[in-house]
C-alpha positions as CSV (number, residue, x, y, z in Angstrom):
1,X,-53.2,128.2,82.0
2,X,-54.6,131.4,84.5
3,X,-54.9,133.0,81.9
4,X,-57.0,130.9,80.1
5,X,-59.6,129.4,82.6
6,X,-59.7,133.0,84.1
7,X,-60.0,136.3,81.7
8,X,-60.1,139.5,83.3
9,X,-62.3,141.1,80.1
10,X,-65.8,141.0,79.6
11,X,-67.5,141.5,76.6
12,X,-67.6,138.5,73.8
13,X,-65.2,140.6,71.1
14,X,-62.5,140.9,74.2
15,X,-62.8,137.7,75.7
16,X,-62.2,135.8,72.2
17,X,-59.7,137.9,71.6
18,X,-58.3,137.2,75.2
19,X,-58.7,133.2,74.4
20,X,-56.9,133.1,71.0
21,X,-53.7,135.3,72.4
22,X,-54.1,132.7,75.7
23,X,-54.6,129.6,73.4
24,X,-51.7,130.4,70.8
25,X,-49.2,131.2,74.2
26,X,-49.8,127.9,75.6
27,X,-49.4,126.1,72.4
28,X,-46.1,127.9,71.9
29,X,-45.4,127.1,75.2
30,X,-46.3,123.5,75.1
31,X,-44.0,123.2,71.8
32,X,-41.1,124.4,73.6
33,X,-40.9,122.2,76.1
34,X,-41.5,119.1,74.1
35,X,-39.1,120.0,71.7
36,X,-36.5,120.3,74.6
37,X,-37.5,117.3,76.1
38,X,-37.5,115.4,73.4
39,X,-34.0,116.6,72.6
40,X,-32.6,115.9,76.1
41,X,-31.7,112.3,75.4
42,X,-29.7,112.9,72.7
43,X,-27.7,115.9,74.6
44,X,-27.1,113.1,77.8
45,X,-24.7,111.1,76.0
46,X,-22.4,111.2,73.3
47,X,-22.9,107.2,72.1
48,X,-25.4,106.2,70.0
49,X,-26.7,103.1,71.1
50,X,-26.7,104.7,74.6
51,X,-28.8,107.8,73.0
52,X,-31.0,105.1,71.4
53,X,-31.6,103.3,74.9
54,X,-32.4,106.6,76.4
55,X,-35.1,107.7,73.7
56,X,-36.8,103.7,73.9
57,X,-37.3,104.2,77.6
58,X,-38.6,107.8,77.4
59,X,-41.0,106.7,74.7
60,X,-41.6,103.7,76.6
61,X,-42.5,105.1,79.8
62,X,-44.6,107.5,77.9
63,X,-46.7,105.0,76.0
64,X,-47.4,103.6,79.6
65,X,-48.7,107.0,81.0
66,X,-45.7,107.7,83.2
């Protein structure tokens, strides 16, 4: 995200070119980690109901803003 609210080029070809490579890292990055986190409940246990109760209050929880 420094890199993104803070470029160290000047000049508009540079600095768009500086935003894209900036915007498509923290998209990439952003994937990663919600593709992990959303696989973490299934990784905690090995039942499925219990995987199922694990995922409903991680959705949950996000739907509230938590």
């Amino acid at each position: 995200m420094i890199a993104l609210f803070s470029p160290p080029v000047a000049g508009e070809g540079p600095l768009l070119a500086w935003l894209g490579v900036s915007l498509a890292f923290i998209y990439l990055a952003f994937s990663l980690a919600t593709i992990n986190h959303s696989a973490w409940g299934a990784e905690l246990s090995p039942d499925p109901v219990e995987r199922t109760r694990i995922t409903a209050v991680r959705e949950g929880l996000a739907l509230v803003g938590w």
